[in-house]
Residue, then its C-alpha position, 0 to 999 in steps of 0.5 A: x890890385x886896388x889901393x887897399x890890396x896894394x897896401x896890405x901887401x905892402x905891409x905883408x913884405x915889408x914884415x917879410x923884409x924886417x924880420x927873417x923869421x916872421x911867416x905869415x900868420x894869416x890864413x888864405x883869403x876868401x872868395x866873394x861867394x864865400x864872405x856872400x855865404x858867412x855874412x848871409x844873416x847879418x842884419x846889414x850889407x858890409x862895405x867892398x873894403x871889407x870884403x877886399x880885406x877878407x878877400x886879402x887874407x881870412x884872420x889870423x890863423x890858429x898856429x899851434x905849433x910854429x916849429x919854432x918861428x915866432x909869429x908877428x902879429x900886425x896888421x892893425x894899430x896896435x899903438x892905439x891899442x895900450x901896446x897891445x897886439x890886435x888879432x884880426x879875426x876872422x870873418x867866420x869869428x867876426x860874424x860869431x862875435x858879432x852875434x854875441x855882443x849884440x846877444x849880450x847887448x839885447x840882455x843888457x837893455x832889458x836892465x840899464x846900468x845907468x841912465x841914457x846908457x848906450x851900448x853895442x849898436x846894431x850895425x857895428x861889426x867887429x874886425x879884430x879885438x885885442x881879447x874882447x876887450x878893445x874892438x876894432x869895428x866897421x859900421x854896417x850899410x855904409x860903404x866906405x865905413x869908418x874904422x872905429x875903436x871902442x873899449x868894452x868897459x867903456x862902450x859908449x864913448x867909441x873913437x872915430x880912428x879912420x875914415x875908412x879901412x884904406x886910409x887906416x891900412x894907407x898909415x900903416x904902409x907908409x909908416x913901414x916905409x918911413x921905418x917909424x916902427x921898432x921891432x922888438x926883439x924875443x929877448x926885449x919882448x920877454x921882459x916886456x911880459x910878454x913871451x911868445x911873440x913879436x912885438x912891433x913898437x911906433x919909434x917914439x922919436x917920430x910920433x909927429x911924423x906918425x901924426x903928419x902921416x895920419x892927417x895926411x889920409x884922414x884930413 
C-alpha cells in the first residue's frame, strides 16, 4: 500500500478503536477500470491520489437504517469546516455535481453579479461538500493537486488547504495519533443540535500542536 492508503486506513482503525460503535460508513472502493468509466467525460484527467482515494473506498454510503449504530462521519477536516461535518461523495455524486455547478457557472456568466466576478473554474472538481455549501475540490490536469476549500457564497475567494490529498489525510492520521480529537458523545451531540450523529471535535487545548502538525506536511 502507498502512503495515501496507509493513512486512510489508519484513520478507518483508529475510528474503529475510539469509538465500539462506529461501522464503517463508506461504501466499497472502486477498480481503476471503473473511475476510467465514471470519470470518462470529464473535460480533464484526475490526479492518481484521487483515483487511490476511490480505489480506498467509494463515499459515503446511503445508510438508511443502521440498526441503531450511529454513523461517524470523518474523513476530512471538519474543523475548517464551522464544525460541520464533511460528506465525501462519491464519485458517481462528485462527477454529477461536478456537471452541475459548472451548469450553473455557465448560466451565471451570461449575467455577472458584479464586475470581475469569478466563479466555478472549469477544472475544479469536488470531493466532498458539507450540503453544497462548503466544497471541498481537487484541480483537474495536475497530479498531484492541491486540496482547496471553497464557501459557495463566497466562490471567489478559495483557500488553498493542502498541498495535496496525502499531506491533507497525512494531518489527519497523525492528529488521530496524537489524540488531538474529541468525540463527542450521542447525548453531547444532541445538545449540540445535532442528533443522529457522531460528532469528532480538535481538542482546542492543542491547536498549536494541530498547526506544528499541518506545517509539518504543508511547509
Amino acid at each position: 500500500m502507498s502512503e495515501l492508503t496507509d493513512e486512510l486506513q489508519y484513520i478507518l482503525n483508529w475510528l474503529k478503536s475510539t469509538n465500539v460503535e462506529f461501522f464503517d460508513c463508506y461504501n466499497r472502493g472502486l477498480t481503476r477500470q471503473q473511475i476510467d468509466e465514471i470519470t470518462k467525460d470529464l473535460p480533464f484527467r484526475l490526479s492518481e491520489e484521487v483515483y487511490e482515494l476511490y480505489q480506498w473506498r467509494n463515499g459515503t454510503a446511503d445508510l438508511g437504517y443502521n440498526n441503531g449504530y450511529l454513523p461517524l462521519y470523518f474523513l476530512f477536516p471538519e474543523q475548517f469546516m464551522n464544525h460541520s461535518p464533511i460528506s465525501f461523495y462519491t464519485l458517481q455524486d462528485s462527477v454529477s455535481n461536478y456537471h452541475d455547478l459548472w451548469q450553473l457557472e455557465q448560466s451565471t456568466m451570461m449575467n455577472k453579479p458584479y464586475d470581475n466576478y469569478k466563479g466555478w473554474d472549469k477544472k475544479w472538481f469536488p470531493i466532498a461538500s458539507f450540503e453544497n455549501k462548503i466544497i471541498l475540490y481537487i484541480v483537474g490536469d495536475l497530479d498531484p493537486s492541491p486540496i482547496y476549500v471553497v464557501d459557495y457564497i463566497f466562490i471567489d475567494n478559495p483557500l488553498r488547504a493542502y498541498n495535496n490529498l496525502t499531506s491533507m489525510i497525512s494531518v489527519i492520521a497523525e492528529c488521530c495519533e496524537f489524540g488531538l480529537y474529541q468525540l463527542i458523545p450521542h447525548e453531547d451531540a444532541y445538545e449540540h443540535g445535532e442528533e443522529d450523529d457522531m460528532i469528532i471535535r480538535i481538542d482546542e487545548e492543542k491547536l498549536e500542536l494541530e498547526k506544528e502538525i499541518y506545517r509539518k506536511y504543508n511547509s
